[in-house]
N, CA, C and O atoms as CSV, one atom per row, in Angstrom:
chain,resi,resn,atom,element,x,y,z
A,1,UNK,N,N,0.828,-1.199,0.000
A,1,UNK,CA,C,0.000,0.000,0.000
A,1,UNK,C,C,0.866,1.254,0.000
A,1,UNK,O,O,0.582,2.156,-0.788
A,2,UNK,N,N,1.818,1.365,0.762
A,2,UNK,CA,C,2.948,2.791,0.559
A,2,UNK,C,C,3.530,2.852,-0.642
A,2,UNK,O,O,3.882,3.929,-1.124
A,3,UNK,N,N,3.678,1.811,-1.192
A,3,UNK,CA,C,4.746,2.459,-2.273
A,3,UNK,C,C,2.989,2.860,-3.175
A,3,UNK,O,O,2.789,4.060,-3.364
A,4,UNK,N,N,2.198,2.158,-3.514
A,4,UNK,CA,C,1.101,2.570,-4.516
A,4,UNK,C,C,1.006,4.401,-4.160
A,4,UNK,O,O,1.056,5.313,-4.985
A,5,UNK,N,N,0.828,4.515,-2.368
A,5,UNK,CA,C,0.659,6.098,-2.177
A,5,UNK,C,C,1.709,6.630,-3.064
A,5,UNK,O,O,1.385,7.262,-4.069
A,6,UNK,N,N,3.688,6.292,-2.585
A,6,UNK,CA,C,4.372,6.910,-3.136
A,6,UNK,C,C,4.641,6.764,-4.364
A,6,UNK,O,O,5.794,7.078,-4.659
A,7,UNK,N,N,3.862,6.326,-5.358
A,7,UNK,CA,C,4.121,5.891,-7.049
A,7,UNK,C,C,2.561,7.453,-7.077
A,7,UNK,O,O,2.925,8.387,-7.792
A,8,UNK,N,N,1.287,7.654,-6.503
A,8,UNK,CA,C,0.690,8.011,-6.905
A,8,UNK,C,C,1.073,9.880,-6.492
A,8,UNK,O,O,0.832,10.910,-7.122
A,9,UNK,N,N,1.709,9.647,-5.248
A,9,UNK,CA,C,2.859,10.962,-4.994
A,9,UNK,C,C,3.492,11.361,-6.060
A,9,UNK,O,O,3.031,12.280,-6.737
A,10,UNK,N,N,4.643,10.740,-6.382
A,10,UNK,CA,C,5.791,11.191,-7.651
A,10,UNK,C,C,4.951,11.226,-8.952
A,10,UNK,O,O,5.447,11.880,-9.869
A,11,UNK,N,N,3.817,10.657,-9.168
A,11,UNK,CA,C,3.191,10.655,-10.477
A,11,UNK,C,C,2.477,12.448,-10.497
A,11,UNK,O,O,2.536,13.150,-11.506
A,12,UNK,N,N,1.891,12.875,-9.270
A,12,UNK,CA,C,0.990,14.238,-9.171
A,12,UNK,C,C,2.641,14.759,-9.400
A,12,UNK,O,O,2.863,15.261,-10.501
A,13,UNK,N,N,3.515,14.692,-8.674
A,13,UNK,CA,C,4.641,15.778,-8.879
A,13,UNK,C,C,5.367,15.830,-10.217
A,13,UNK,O,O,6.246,16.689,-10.286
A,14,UNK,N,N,5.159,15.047,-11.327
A,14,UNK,CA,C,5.524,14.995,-12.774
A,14,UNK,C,C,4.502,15.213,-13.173
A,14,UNK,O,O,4.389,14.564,-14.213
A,15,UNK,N,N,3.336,15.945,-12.915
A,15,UNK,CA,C,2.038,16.537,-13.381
A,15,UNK,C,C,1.866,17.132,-13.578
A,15,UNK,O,O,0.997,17.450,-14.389
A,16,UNK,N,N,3.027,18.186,-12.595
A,16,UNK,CA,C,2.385,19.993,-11.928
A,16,UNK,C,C,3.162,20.547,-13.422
A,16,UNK,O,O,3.956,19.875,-14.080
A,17,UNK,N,N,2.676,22.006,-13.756
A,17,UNK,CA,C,3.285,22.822,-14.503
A,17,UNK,C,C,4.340,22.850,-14.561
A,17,UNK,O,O,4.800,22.542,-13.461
A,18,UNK,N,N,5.329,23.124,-15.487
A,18,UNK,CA,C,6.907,23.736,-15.804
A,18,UNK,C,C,6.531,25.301,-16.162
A,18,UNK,O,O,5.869,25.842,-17.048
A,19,UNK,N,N,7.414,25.826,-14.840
A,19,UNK,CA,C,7.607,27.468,-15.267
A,19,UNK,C,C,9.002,28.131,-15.760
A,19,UNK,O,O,10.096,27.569,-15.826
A,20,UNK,N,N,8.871,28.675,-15.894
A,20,UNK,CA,C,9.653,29.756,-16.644
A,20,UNK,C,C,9.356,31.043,-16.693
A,20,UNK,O,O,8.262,31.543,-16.956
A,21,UNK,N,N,10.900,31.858,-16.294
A,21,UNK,CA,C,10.604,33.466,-16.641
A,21,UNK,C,C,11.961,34.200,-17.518
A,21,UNK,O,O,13.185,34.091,-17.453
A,22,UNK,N,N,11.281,34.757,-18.105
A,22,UNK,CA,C,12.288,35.376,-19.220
A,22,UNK,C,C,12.143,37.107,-19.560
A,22,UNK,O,O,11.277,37.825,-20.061
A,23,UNK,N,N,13.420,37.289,-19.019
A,23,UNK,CA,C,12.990,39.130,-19.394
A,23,UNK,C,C,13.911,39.638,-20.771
A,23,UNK,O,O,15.093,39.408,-21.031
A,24,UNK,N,N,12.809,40.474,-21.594
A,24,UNK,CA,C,13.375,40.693,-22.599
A,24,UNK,C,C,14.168,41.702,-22.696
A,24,UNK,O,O,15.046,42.027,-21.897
A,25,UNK,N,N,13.687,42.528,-24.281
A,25,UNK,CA,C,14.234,43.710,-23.972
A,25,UNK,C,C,13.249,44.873,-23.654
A,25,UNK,O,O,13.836,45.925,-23.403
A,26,UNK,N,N,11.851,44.936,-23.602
A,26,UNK,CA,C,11.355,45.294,-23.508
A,26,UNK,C,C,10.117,44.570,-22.266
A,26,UNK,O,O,8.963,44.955,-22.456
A,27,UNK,N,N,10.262,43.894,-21.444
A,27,UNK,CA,C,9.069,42.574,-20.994
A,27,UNK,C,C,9.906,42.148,-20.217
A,27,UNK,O,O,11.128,42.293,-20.252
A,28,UNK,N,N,8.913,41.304,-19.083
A,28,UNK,CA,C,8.764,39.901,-18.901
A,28,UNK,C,C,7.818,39.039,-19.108
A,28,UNK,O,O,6.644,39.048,-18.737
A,29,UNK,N,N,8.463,38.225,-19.783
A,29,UNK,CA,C,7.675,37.260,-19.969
A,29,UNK,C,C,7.506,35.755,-18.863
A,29,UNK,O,O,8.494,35.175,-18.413
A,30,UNK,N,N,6.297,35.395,-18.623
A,30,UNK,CA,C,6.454,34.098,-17.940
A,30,UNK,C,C,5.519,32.992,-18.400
A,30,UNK,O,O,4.532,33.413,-19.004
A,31,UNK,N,N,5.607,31.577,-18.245
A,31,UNK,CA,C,4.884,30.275,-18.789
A,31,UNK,C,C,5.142,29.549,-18.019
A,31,UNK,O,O,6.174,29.437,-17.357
A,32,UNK,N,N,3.571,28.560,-18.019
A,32,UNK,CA,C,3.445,27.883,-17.120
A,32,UNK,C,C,3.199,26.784,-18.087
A,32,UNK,O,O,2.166,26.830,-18.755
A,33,UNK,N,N,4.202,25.601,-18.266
A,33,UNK,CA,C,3.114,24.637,-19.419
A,33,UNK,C,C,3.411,23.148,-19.060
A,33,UNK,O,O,4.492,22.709,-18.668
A,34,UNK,N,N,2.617,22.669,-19.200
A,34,UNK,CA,C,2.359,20.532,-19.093
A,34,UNK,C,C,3.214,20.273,-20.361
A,34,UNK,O,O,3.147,21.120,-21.252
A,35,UNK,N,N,4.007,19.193,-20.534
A,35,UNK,CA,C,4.443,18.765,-21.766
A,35,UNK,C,C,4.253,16.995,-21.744
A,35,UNK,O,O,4.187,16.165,-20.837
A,36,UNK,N,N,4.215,16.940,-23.016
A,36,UNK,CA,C,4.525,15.100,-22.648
A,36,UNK,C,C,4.927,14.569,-23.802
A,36,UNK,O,O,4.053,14.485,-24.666
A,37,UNK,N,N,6.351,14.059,-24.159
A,37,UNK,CA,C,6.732,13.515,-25.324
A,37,UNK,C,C,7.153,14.438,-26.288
A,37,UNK,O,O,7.301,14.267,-27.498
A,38,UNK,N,N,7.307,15.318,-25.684
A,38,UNK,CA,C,8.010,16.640,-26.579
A,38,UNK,C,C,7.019,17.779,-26.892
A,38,UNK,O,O,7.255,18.896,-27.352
A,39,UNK,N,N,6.064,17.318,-26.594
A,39,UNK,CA,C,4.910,18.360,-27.192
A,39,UNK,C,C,4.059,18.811,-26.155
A,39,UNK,O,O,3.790,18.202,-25.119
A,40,UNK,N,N,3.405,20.614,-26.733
A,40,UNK,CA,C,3.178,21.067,-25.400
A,40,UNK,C,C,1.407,21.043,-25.500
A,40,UNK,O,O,0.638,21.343,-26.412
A,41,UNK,N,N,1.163,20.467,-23.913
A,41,UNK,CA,C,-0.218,19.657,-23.588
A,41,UNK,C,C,-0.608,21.144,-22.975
A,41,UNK,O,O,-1.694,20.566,-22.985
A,42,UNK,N,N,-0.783,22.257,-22.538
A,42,UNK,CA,C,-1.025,23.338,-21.757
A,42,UNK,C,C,0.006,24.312,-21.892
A,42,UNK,O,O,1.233,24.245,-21.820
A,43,UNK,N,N,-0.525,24.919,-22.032
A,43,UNK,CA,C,0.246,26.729,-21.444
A,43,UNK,C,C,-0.790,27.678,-21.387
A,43,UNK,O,O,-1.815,27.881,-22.038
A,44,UNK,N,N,-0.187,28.242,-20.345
A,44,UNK,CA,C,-0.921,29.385,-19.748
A,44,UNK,C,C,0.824,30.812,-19.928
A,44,UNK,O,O,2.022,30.567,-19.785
A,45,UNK,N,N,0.287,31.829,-20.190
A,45,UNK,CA,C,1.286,33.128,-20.863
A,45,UNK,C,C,1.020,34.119,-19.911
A,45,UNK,O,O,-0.148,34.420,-19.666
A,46,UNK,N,N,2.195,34.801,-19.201
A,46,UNK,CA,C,1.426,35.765,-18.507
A,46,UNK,C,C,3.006,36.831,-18.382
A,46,UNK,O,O,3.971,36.721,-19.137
A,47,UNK,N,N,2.908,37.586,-17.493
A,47,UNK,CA,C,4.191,38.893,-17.791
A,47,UNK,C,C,3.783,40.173,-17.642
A,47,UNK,O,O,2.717,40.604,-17.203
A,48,UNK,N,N,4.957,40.869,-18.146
A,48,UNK,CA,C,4.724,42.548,-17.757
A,48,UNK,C,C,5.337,42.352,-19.328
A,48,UNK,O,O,6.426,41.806,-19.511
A,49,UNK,N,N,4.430,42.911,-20.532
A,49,UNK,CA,C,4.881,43.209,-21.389
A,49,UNK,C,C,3.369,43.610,-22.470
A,49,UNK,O,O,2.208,43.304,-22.195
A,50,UNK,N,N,3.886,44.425,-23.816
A,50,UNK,CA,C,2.298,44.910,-24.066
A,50,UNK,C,C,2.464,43.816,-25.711
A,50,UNK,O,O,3.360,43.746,-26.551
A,51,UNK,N,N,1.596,43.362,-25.618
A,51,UNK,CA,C,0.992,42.567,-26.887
A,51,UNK,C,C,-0.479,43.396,-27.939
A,51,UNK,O,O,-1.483,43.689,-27.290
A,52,UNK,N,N,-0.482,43.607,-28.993
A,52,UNK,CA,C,-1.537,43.791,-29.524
A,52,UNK,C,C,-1.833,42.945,-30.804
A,52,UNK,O,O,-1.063,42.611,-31.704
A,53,UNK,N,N,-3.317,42.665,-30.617
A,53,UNK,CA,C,-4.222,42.897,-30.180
A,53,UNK,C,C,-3.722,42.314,-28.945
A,53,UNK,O,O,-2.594,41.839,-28.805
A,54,UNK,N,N,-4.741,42.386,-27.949
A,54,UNK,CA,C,-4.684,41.674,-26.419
A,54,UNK,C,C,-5.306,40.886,-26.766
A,54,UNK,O,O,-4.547,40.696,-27.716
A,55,UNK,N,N,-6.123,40.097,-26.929
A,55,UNK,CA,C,-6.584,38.670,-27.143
A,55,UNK,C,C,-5.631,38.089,-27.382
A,55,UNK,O,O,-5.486,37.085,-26.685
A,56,UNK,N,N,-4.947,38.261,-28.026
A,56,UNK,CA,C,-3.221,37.290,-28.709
A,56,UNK,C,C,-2.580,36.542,-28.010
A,56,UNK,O,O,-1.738,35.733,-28.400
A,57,UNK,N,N,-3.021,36.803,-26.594
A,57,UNK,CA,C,-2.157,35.934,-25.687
A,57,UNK,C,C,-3.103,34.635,-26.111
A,57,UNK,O,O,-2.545,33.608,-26.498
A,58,UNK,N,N,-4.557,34.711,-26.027
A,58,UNK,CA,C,-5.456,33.252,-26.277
A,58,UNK,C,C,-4.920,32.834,-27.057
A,58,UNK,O,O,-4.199,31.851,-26.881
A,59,UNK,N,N,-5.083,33.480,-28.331
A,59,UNK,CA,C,-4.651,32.657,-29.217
A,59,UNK,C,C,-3.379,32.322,-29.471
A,59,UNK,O,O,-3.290,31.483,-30.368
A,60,UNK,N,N,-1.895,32.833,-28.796
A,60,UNK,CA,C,-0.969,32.234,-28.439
A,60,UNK,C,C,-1.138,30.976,-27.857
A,60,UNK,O,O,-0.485,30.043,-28.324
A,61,UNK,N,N,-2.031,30.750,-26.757
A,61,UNK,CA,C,-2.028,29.453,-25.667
A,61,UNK,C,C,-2.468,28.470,-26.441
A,61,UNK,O,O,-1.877,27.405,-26.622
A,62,UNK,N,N,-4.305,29.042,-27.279
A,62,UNK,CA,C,-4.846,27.797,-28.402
A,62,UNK,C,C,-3.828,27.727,-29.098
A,62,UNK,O,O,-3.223,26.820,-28.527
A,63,UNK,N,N,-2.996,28.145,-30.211
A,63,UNK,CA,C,-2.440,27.874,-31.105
A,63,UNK,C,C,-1.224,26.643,-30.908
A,63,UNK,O,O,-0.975,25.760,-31.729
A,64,UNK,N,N,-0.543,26.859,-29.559
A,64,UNK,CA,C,0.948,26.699,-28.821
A,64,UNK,C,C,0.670,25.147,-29.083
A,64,UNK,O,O,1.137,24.418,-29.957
A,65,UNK,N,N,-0.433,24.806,-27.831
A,65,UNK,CA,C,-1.026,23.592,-27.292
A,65,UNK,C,C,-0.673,22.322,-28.855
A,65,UNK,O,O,-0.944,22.530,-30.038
A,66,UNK,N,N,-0.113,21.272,-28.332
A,66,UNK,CA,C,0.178,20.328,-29.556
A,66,UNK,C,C,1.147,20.677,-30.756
A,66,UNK,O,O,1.084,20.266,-31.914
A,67,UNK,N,N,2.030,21.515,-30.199
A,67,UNK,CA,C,3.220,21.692,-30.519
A,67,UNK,C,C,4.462,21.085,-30.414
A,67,UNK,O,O,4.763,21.027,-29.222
A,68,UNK,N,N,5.669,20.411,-31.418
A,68,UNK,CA,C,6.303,19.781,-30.471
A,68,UNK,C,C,7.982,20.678,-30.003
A,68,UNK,O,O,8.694,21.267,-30.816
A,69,UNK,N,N,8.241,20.544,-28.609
A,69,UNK,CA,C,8.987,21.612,-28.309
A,69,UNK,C,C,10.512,21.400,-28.666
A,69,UNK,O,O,11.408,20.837,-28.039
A,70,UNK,N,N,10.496,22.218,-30.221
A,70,UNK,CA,C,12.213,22.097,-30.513
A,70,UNK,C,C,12.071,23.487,-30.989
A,70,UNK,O,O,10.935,23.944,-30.871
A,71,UNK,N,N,12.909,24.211,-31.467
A,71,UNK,CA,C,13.265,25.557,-31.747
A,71,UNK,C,C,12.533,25.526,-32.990
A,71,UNK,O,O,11.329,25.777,-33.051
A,72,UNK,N,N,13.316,25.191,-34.069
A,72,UNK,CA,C,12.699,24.937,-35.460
A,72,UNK,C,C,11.159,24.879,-35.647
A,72,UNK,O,O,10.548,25.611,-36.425
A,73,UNK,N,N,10.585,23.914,-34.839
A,73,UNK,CA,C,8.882,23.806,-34.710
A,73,UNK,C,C,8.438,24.606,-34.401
A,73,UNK,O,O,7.527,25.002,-35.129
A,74,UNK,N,N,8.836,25.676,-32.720
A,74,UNK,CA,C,8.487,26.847,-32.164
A,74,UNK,C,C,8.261,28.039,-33.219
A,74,UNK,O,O,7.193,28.634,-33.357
A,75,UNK,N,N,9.568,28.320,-34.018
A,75,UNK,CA,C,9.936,29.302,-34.221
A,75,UNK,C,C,8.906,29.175,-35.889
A,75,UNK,O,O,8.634,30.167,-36.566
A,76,UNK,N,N,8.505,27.805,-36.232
A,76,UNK,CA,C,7.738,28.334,-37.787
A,76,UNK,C,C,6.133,28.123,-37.076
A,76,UNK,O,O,5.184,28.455,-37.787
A,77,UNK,N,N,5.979,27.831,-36.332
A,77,UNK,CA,C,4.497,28.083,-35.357
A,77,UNK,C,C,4.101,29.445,-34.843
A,77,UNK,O,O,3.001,29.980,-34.981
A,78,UNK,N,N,5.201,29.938,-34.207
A,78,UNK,CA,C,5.124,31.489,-33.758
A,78,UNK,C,C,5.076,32.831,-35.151
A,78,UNK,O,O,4.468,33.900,-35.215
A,79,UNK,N,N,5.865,32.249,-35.956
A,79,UNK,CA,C,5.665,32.865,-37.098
A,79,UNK,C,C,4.552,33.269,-37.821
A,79,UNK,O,O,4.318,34.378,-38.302
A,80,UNK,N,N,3.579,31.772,-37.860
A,80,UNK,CA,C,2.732,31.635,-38.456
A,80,UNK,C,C,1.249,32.594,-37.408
A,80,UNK,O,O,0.323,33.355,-37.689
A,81,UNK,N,N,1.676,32.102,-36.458
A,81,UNK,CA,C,0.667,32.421,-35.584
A,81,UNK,C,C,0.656,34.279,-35.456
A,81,UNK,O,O,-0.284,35.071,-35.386
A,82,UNK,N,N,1.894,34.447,-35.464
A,82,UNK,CA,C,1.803,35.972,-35.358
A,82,UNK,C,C,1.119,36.541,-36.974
A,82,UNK,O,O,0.086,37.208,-37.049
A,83,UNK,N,N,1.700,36.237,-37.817
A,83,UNK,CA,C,1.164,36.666,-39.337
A,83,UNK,C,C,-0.472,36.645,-39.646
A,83,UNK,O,O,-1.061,37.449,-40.368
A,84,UNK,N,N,-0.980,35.680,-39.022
A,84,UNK,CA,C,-2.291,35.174,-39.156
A,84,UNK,C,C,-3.218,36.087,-38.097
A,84,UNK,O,O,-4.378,36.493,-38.174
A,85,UNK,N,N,-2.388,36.198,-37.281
A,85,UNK,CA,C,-3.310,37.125,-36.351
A,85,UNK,C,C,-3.403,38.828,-35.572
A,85,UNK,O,O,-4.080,39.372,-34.700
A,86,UNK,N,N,-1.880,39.332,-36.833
A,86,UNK,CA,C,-1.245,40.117,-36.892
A,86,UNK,C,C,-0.941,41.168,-35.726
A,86,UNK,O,O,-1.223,42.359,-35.592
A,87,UNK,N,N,-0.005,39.914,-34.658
A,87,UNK,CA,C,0.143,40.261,-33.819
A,87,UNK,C,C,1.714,41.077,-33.174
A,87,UNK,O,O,2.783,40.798,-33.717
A,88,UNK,N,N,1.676,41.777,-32.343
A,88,UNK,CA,C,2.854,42.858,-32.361
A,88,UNK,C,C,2.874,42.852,-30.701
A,88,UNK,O,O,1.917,42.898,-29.929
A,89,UNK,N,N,4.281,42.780,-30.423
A,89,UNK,CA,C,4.460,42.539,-29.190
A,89,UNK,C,C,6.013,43.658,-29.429
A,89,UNK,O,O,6.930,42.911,-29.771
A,90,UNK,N,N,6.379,44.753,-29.367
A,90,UNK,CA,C,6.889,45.411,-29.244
A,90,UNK,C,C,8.148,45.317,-27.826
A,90,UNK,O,O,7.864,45.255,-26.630
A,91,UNK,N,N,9.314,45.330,-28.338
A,91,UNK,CA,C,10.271,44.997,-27.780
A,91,UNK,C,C,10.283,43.120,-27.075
A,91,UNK,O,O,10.910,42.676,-26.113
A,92,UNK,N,N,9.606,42.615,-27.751
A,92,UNK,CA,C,9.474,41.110,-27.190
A,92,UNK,C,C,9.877,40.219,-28.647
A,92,UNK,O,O,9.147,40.791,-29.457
A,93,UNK,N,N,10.297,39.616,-29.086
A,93,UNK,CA,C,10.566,38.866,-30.053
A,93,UNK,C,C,10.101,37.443,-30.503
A,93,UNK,O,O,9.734,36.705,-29.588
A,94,UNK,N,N,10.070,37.073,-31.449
A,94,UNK,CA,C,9.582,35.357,-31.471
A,94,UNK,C,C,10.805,34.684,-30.529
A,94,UNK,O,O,10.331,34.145,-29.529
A,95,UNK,N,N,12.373,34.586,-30.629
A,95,UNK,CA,C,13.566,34.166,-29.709
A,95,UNK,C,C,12.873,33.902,-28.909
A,95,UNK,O,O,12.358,32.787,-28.820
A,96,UNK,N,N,12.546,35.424,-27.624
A,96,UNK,CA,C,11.876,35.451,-26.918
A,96,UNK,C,C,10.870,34.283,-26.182
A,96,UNK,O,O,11.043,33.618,-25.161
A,97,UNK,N,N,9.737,34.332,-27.162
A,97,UNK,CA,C,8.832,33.033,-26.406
A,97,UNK,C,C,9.671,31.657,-26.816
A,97,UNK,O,O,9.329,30.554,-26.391
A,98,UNK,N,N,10.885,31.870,-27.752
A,98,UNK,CA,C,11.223,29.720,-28.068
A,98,UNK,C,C,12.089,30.383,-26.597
A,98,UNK,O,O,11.319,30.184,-25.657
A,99,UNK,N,N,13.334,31.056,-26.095
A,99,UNK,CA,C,13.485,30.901,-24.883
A,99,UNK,C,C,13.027,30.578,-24.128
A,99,UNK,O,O,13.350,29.484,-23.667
A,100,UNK,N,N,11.959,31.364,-23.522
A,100,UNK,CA,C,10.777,30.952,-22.396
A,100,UNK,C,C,10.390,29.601,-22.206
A,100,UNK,O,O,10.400,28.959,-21.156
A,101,UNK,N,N,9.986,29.180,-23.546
A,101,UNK,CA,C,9.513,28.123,-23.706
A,101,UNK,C,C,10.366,27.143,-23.220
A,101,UNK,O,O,10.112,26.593,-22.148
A,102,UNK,N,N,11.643,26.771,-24.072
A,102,UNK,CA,C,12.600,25.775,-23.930
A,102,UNK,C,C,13.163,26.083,-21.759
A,102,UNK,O,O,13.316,25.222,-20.893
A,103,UNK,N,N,13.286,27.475,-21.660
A,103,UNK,CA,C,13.573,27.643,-20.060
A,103,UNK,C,C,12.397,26.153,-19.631
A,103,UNK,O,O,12.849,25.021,-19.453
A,104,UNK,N,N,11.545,26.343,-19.575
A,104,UNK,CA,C,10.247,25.521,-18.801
A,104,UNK,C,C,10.882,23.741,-18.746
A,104,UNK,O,O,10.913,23.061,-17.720
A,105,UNK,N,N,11.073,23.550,-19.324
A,105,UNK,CA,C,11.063,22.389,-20.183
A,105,UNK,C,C,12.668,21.978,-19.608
A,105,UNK,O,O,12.606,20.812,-19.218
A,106,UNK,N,N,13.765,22.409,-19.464
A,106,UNK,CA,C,14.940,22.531,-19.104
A,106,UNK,C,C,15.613,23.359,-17.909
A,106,UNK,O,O,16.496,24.199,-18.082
A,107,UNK,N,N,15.209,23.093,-16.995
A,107,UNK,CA,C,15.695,24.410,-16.196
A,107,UNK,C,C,16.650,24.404,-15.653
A,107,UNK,O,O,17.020,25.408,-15.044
């Protein structure tokens, strides 16, 4: 019966979020995200930095979700995602969120 508790212990603690904080040149940025198998299951985006439109962060988080986390993938996802939704984050960069990102994931 203890080890089942401590297998169902260490399983909630490989559950919880991976954070990360990253200050730019203009921002901070921070992420909170679930991953599993390389690809990201959750993120939540949050910081001191100005994005427009402001909705953009949503559709940063929808878009992110089922991504798989290598630079190359990040960086033609963020691309796409910014073009499509013609989004402007002033003094914050695409780098920027694949940093953040990869911080979480590696710390």
């Amino acid at each position: 019966m203890k080890i089942f508790i401590l297998l169902k212990f260490l399983q909630k603690i490989g559950d919880r979020m991976k954070t990360a904080i990253h200050r730019a040149e203009k921002g901070v940025i921070e992420v909170e995200l679930k991953f599993e198998n390389e690809f990201i299951q959750e993120i939540k985006i949050t910081g001191d930095f100005f994005i427009y439109p402001e909705e953009a962060i949503e559709d940063l988080e929808k878009e992110l979700v089922g991504i798989k986390i290598t630079e190359n993938d990040l960086d033609k996802k963020l691309q796409e995602i910014y073009l499509k939704n013609s989004i402007s984050t002033p003094g914050i960069t695409i780098r920027d969120w694949i940093v953040v990102i990869l911080k979480a994931i590696n710390p």
